[in-house]
N, CA, C, O and CB atoms as a CASP TS submission, in Angstrom:
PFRMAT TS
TARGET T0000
AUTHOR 0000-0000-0000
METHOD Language model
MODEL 1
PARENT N/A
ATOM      1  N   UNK     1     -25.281 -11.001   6.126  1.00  0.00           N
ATOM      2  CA  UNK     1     -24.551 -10.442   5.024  1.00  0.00           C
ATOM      3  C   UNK     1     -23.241 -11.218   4.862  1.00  0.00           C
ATOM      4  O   UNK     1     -22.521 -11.611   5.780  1.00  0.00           O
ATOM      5  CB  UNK     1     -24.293  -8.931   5.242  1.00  0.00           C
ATOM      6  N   UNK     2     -23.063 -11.365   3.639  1.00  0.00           N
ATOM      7  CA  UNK     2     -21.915 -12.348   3.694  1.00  0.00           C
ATOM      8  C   UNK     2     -20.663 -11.451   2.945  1.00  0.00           C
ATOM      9  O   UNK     2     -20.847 -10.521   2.161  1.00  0.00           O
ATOM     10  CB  UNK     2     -22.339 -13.933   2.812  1.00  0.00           C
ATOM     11  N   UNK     3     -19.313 -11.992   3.407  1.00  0.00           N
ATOM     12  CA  UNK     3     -18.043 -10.737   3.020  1.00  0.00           C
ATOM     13  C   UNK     3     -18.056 -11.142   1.366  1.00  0.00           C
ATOM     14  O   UNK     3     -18.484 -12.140   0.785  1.00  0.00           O
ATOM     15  CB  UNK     3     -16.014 -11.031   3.985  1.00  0.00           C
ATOM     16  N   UNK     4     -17.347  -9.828   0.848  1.00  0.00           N
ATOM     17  CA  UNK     4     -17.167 -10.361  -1.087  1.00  0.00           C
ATOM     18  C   UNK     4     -16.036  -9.824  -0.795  1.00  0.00           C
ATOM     19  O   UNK     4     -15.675  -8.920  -0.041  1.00  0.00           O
ATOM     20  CB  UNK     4     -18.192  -9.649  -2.751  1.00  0.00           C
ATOM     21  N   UNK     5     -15.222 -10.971  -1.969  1.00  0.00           N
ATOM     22  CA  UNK     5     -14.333 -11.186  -2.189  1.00  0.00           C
ATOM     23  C   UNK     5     -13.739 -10.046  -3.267  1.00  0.00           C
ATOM     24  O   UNK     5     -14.441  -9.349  -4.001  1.00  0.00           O
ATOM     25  CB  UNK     5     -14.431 -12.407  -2.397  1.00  0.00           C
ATOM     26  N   UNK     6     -12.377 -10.027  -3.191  1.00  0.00           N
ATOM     27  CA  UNK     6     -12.031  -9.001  -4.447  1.00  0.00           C
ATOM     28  C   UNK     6     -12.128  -9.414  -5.433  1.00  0.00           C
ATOM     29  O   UNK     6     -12.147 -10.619  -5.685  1.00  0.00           O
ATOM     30  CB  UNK     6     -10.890  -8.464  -4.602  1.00  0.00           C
ATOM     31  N   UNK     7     -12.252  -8.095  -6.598  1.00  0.00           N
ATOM     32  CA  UNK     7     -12.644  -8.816  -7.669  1.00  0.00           C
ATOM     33  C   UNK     7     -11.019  -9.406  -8.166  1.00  0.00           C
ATOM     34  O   UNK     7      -9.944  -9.182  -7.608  1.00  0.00           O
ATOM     35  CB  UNK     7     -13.586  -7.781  -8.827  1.00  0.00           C
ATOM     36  N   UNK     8     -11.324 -10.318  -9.550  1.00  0.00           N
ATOM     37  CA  UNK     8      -9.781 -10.923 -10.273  1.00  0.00           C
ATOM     38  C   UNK     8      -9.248  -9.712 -10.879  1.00  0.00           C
ATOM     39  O   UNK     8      -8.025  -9.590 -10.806  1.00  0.00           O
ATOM     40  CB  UNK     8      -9.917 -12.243 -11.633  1.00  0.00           C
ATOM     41  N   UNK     9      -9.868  -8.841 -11.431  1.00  0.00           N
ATOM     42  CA  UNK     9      -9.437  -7.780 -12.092  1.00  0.00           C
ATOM     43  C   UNK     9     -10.420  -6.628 -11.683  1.00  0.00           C
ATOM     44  O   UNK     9     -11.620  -6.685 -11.417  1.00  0.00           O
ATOM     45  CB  UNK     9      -9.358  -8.075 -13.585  1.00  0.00           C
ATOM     46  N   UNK    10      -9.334  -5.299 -11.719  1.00  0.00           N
ATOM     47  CA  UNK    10      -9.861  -3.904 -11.391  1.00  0.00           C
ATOM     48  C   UNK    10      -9.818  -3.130 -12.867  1.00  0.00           C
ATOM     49  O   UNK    10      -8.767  -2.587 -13.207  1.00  0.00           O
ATOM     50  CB  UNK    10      -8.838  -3.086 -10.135  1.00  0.00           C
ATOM     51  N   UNK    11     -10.744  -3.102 -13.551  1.00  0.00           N
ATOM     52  CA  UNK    11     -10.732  -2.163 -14.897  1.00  0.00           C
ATOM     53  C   UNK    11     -10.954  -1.059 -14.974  1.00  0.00           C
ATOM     54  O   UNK    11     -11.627  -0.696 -14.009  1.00  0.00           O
ATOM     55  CB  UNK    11     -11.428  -2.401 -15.749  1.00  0.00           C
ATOM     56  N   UNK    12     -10.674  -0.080 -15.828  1.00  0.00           N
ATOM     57  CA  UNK    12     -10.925   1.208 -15.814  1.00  0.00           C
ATOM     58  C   UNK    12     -11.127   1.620 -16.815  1.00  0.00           C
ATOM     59  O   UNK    12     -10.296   1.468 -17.710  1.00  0.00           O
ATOM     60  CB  UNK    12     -10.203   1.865 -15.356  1.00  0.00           C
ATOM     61  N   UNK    13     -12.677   2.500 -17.094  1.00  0.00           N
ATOM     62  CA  UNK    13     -13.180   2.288 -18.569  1.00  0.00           C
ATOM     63  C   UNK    13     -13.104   3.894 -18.922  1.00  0.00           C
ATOM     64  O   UNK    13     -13.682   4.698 -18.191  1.00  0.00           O
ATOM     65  CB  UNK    13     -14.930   1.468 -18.755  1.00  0.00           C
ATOM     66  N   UNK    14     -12.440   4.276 -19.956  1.00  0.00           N
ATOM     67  CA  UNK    14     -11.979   5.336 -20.500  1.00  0.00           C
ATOM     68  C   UNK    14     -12.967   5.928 -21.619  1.00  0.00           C
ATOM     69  O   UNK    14     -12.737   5.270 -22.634  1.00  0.00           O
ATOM     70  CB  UNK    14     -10.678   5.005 -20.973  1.00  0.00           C
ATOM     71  N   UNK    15     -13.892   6.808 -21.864  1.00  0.00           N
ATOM     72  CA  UNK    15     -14.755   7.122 -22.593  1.00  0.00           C
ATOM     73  C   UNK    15     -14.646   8.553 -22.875  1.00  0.00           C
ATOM     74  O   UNK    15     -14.717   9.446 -22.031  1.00  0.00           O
ATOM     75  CB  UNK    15     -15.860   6.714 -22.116  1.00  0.00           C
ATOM     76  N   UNK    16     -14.453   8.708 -24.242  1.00  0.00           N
ATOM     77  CA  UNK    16     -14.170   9.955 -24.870  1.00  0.00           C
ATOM     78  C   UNK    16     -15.162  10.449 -25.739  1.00  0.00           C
ATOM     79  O   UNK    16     -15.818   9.570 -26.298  1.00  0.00           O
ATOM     80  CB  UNK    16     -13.023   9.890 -25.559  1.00  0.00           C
ATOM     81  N   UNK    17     -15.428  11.520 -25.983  1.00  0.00           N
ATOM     82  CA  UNK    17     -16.844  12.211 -26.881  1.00  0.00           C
ATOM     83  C   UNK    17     -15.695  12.422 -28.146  1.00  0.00           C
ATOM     84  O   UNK    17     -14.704  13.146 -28.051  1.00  0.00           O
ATOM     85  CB  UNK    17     -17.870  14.136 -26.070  1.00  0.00           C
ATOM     86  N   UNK    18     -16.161  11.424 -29.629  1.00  0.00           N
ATOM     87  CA  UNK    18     -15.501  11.025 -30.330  1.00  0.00           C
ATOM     88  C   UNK    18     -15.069  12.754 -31.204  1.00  0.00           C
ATOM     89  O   UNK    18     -13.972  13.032 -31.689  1.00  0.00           O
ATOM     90  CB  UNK    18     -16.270   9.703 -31.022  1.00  0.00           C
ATOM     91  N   UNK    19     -16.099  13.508 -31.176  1.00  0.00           N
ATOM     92  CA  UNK    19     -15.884  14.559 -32.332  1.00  0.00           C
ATOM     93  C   UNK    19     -14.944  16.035 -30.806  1.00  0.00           C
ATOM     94  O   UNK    19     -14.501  17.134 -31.137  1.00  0.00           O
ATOM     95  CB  UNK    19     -18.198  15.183 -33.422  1.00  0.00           C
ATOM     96  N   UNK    20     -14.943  15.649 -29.793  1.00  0.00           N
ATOM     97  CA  UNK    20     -14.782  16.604 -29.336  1.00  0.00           C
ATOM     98  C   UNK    20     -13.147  17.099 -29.603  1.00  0.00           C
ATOM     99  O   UNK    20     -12.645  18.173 -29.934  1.00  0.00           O
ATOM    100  CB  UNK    20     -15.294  16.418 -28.069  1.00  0.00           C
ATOM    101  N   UNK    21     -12.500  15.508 -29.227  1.00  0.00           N
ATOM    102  CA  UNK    21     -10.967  15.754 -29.112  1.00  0.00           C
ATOM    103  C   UNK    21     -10.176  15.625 -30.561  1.00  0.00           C
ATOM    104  O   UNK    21     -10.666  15.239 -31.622  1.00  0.00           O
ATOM    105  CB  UNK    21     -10.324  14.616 -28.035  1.00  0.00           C
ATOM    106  N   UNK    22      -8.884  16.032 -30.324  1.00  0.00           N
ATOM    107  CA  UNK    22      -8.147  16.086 -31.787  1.00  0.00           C
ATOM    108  C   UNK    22      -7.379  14.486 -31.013  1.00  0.00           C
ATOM    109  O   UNK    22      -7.603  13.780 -30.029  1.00  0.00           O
ATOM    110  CB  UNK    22      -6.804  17.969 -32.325  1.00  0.00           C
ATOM    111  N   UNK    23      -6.424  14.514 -32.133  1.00  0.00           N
ATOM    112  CA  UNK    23      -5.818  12.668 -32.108  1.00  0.00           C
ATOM    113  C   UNK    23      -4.921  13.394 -31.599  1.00  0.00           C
ATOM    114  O   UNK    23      -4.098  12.525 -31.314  1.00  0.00           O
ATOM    115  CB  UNK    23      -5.400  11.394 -33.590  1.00  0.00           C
ATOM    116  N   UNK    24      -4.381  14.551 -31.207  1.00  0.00           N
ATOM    117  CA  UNK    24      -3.252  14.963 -30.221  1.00  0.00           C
ATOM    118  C   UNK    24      -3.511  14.687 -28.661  1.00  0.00           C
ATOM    119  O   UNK    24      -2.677  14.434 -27.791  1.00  0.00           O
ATOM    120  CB  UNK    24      -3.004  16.521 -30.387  1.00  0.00           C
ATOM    121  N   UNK    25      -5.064  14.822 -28.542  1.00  0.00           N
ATOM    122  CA  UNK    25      -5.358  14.390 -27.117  1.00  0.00           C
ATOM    123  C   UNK    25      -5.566  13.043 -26.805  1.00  0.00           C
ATOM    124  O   UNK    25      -5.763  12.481 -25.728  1.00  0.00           O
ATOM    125  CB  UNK    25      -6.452  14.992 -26.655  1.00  0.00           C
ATOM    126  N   UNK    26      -5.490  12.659 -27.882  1.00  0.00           N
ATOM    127  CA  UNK    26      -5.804  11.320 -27.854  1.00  0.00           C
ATOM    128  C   UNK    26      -4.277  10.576 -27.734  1.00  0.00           C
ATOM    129  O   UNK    26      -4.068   9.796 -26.805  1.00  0.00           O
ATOM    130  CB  UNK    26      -6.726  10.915 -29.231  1.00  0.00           C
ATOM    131  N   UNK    27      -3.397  10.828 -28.583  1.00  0.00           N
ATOM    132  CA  UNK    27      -1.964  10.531 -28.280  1.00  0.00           C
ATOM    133  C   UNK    27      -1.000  10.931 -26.441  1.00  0.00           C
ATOM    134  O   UNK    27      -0.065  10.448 -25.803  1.00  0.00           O
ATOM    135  CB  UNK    27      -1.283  11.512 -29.603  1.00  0.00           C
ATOM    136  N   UNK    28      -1.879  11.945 -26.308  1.00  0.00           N
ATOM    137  CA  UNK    28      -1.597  12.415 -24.844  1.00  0.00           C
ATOM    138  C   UNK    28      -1.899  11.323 -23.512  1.00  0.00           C
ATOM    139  O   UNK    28      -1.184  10.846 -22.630  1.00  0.00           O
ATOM    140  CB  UNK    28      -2.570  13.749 -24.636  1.00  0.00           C
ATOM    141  N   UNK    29      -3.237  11.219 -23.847  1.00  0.00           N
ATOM    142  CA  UNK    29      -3.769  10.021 -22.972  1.00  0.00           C
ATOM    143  C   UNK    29      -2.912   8.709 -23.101  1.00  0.00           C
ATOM    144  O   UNK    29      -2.376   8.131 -22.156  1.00  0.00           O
ATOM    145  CB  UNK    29      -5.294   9.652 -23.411  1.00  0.00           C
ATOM    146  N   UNK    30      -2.870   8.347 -24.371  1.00  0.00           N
ATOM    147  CA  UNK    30      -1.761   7.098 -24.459  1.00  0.00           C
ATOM    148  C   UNK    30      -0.611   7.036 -24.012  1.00  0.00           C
ATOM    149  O   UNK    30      -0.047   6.165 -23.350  1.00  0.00           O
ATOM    150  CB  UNK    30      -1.423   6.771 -25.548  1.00  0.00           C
ATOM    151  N   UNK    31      -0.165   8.333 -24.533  1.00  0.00           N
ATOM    152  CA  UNK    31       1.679   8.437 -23.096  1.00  0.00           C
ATOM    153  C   UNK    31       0.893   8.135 -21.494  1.00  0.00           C
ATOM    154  O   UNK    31       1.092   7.046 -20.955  1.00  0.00           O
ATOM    155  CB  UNK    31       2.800  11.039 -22.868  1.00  0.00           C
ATOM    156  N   UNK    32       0.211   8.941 -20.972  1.00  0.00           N
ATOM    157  CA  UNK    32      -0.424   8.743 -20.028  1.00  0.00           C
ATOM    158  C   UNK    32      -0.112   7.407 -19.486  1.00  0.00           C
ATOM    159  O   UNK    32       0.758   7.087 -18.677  1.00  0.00           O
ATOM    160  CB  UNK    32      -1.626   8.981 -20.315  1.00  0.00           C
ATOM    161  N   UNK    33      -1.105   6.602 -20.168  1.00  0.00           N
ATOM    162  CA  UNK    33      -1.713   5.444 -19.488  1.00  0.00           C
ATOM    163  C   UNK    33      -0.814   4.330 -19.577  1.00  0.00           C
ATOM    164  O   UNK    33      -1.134   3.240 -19.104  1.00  0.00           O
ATOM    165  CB  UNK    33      -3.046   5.063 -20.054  1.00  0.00           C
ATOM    166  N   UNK    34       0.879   4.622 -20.453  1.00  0.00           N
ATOM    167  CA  UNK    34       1.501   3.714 -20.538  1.00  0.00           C
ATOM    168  C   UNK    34       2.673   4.261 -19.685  1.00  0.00           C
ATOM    169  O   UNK    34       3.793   3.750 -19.702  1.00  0.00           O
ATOM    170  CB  UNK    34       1.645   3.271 -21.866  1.00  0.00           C
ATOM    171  N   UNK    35       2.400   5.121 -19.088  1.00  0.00           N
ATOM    172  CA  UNK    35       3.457   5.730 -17.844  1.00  0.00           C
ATOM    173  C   UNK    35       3.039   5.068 -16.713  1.00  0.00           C
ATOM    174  O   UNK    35       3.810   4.775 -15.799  1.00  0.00           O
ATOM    175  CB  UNK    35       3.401   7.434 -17.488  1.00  0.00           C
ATOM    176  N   UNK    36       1.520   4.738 -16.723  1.00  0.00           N
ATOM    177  CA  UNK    36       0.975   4.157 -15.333  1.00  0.00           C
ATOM    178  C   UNK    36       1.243   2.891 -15.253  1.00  0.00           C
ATOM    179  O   UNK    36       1.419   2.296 -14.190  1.00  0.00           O
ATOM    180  CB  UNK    36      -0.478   4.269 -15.080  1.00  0.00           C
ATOM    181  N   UNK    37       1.305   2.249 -16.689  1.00  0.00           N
ATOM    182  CA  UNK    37       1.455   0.782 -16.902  1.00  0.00           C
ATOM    183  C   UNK    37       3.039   0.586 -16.488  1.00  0.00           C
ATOM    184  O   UNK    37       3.331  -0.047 -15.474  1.00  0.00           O
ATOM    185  CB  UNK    37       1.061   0.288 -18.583  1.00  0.00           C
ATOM    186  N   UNK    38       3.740   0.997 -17.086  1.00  0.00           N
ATOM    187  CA  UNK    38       5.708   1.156 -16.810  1.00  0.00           C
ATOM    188  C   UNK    38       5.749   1.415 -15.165  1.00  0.00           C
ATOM    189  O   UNK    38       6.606   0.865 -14.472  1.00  0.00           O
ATOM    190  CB  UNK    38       6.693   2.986 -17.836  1.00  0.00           C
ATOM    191  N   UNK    39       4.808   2.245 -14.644  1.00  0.00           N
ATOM    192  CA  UNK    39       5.252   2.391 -13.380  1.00  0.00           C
ATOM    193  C   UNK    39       3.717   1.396 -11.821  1.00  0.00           C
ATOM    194  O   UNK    39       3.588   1.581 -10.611  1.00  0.00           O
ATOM    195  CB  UNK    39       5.469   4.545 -13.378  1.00  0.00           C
ATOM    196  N   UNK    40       2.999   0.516 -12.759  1.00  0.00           N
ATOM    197  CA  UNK    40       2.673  -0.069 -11.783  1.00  0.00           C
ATOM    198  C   UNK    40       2.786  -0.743 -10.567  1.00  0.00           C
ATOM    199  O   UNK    40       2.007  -0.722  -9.615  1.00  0.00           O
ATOM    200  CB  UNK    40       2.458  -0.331 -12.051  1.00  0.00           C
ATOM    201  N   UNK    41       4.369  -1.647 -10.768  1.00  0.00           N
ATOM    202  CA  UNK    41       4.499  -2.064  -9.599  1.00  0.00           C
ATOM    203  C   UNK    41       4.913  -1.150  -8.388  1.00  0.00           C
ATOM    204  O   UNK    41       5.123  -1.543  -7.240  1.00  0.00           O
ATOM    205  CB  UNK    41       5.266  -2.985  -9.759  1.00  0.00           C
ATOM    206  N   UNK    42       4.981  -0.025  -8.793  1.00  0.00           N
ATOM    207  CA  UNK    42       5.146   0.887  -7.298  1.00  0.00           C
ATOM    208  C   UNK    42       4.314   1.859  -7.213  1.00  0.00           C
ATOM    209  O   UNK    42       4.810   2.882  -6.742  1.00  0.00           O
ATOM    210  CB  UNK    42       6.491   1.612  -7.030  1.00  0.00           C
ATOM    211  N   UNK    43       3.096   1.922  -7.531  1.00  0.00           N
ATOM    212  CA  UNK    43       1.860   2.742  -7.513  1.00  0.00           C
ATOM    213  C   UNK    43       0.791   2.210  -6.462  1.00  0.00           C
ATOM    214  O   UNK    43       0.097   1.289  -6.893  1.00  0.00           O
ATOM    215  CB  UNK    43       1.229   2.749  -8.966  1.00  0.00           C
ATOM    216  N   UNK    44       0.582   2.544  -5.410  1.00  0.00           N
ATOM    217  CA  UNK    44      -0.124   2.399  -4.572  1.00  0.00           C
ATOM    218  C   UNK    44      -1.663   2.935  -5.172  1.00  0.00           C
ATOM    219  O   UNK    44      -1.835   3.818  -6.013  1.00  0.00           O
ATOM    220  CB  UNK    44       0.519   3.026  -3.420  1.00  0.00           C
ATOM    221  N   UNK    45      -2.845   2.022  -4.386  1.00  0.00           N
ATOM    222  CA  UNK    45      -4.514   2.437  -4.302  1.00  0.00           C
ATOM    223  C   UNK    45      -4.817   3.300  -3.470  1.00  0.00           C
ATOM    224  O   UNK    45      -4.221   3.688  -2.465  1.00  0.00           O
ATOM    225  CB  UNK    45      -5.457   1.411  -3.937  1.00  0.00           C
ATOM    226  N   UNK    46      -5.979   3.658  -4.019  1.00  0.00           N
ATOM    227  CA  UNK    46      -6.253   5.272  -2.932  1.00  0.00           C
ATOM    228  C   UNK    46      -7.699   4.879  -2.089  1.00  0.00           C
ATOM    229  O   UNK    46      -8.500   4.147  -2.672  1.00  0.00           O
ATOM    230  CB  UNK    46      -6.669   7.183  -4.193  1.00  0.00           C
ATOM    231  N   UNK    47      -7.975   5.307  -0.901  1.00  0.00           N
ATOM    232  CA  UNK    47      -9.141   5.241  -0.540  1.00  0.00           C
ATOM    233  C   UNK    47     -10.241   6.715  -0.547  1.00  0.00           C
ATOM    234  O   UNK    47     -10.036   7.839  -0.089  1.00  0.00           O
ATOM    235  CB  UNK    47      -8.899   4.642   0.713  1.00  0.00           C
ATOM    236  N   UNK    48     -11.221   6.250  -1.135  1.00  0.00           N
ATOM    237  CA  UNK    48     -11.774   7.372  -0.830  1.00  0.00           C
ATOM    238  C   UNK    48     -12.098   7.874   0.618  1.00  0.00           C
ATOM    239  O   UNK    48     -12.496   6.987   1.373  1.00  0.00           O
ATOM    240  CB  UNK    48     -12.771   7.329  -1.490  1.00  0.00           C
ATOM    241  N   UNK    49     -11.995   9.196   1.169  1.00  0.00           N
ATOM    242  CA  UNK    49     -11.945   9.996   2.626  1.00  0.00           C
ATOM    243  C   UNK    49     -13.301  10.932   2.831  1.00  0.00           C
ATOM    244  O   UNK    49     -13.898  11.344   3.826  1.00  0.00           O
ATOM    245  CB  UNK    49     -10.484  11.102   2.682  1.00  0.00           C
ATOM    246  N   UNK    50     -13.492  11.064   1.407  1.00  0.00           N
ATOM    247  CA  UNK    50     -14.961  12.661   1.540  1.00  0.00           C
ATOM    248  C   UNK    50     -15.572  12.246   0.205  1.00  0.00           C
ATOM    249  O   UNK    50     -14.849  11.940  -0.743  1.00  0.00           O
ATOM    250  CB  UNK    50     -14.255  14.983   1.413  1.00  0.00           C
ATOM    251  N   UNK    51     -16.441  12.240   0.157  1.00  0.00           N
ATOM    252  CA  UNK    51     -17.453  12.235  -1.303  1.00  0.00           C
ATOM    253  C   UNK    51     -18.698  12.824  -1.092  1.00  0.00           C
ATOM    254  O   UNK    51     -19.510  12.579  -0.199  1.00  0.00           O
ATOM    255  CB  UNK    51     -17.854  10.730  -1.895  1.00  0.00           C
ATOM    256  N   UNK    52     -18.770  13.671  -2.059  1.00  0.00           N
ATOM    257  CA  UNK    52     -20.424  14.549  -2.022  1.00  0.00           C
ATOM    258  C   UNK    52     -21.435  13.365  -2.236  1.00  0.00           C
ATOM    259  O   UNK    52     -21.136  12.202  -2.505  1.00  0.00           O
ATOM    260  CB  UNK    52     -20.734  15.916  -3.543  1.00  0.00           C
ATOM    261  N   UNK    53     -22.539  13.828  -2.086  1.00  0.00           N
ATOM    262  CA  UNK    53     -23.456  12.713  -2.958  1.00  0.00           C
ATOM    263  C   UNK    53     -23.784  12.797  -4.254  1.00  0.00           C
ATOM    264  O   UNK    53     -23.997  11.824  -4.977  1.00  0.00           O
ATOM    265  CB  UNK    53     -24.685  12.561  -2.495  1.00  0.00           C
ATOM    266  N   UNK    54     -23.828  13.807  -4.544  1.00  0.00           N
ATOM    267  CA  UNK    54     -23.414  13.812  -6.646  1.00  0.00           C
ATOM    268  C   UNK    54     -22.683  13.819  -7.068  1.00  0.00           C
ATOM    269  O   UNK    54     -21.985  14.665  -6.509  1.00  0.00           O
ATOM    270  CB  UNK    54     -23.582  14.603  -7.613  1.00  0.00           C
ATOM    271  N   UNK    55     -21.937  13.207  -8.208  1.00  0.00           N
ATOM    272  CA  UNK    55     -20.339  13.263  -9.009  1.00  0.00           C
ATOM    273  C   UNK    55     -19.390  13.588  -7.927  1.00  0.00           C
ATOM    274  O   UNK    55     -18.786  14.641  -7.719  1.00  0.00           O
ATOM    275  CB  UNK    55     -20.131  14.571 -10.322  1.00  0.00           C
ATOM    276  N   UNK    56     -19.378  12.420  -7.247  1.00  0.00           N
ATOM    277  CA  UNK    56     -18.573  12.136  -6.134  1.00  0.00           C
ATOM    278  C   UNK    56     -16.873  12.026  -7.001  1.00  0.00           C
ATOM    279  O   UNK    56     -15.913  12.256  -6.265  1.00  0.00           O
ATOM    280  CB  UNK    56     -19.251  10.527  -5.263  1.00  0.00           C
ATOM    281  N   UNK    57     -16.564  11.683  -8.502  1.00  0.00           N
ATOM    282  CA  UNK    57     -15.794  11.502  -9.614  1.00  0.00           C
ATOM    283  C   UNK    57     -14.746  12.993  -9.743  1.00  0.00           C
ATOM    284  O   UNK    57     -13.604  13.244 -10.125  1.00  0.00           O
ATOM    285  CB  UNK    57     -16.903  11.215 -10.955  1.00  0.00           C
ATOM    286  N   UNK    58     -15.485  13.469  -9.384  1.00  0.00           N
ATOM    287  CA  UNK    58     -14.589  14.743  -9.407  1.00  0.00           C
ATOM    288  C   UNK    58     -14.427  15.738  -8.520  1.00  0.00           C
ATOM    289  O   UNK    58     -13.786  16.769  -8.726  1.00  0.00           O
ATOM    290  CB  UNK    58     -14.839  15.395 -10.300  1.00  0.00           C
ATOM    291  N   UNK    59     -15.458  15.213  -6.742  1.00  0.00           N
ATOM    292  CA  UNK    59     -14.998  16.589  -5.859  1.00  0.00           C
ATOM    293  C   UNK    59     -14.880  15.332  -5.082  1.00  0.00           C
ATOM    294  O   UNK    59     -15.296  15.781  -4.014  1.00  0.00           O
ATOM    295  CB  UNK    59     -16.069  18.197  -5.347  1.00  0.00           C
ATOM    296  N   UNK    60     -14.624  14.112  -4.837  1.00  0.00           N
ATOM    297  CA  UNK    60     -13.782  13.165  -3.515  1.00  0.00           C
ATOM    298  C   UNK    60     -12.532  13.214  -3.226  1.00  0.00           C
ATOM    299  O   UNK    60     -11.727  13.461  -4.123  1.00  0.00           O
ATOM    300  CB  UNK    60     -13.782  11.778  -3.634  1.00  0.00           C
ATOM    301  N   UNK    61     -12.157  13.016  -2.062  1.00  0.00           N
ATOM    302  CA  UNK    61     -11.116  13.567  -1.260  1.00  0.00           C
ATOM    303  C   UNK    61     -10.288  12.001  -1.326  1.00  0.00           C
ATOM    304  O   UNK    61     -11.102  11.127  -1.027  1.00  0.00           O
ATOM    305  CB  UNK    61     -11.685  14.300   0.448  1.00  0.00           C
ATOM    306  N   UNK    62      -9.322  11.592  -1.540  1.00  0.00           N
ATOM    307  CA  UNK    62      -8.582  10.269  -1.313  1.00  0.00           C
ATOM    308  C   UNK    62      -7.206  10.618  -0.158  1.00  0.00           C
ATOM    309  O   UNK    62      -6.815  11.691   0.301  1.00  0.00           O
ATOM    310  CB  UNK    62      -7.968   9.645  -3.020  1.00  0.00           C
ATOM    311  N   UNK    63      -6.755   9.312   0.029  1.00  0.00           N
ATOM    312  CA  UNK    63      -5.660   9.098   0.603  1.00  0.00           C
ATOM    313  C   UNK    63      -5.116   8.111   0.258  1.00  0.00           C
ATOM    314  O   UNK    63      -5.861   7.345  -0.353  1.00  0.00           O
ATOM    315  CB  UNK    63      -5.705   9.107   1.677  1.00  0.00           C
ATOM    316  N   UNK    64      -3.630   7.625   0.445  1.00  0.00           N
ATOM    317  CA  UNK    64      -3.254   6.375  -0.057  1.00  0.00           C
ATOM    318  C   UNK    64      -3.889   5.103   1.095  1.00  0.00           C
ATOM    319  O   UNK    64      -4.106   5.096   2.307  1.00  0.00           O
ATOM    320  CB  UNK    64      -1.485   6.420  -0.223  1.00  0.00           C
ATOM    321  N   UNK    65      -4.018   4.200   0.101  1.00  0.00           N
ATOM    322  CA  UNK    65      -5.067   3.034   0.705  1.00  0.00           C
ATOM    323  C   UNK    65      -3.380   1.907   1.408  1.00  0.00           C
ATOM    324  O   UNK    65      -3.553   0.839   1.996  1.00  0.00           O
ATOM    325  CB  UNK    65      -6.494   1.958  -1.167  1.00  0.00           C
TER
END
């Protein structure tokens, strides 16, 4: 088995059910994601600690990596 390398970029793909939300939630998310951007250089990665085996996305346990 040979080691892999990290990837060049870590993306994160954001997918919304178009008729569900109003453009207020949608404006919400955008403050959001430009709070994470303003505050990247001091935001640490998390490791995952516990994951079920189904939709591990929403009951895994992290810690800072």
């Amino acid at each position: 088995m040979t080691a892999r390398s990290p990837p060049r970029l870590e993306l994160v793909r954001l997918a919304m059910p178009r008729r569900v939300y109003t453009q207020s939630h949608v404006d919400y998310v955008i403050e959001a994601v430009a709070e994470v951007h303003q505050r990247r250089q001091t935001l640490r990665g998390l490791r995952i600690t516990c994951e079920p085996p189904v939709l591990r996305h929403f009951t895994a346990r992290f810690e800072e990596a």
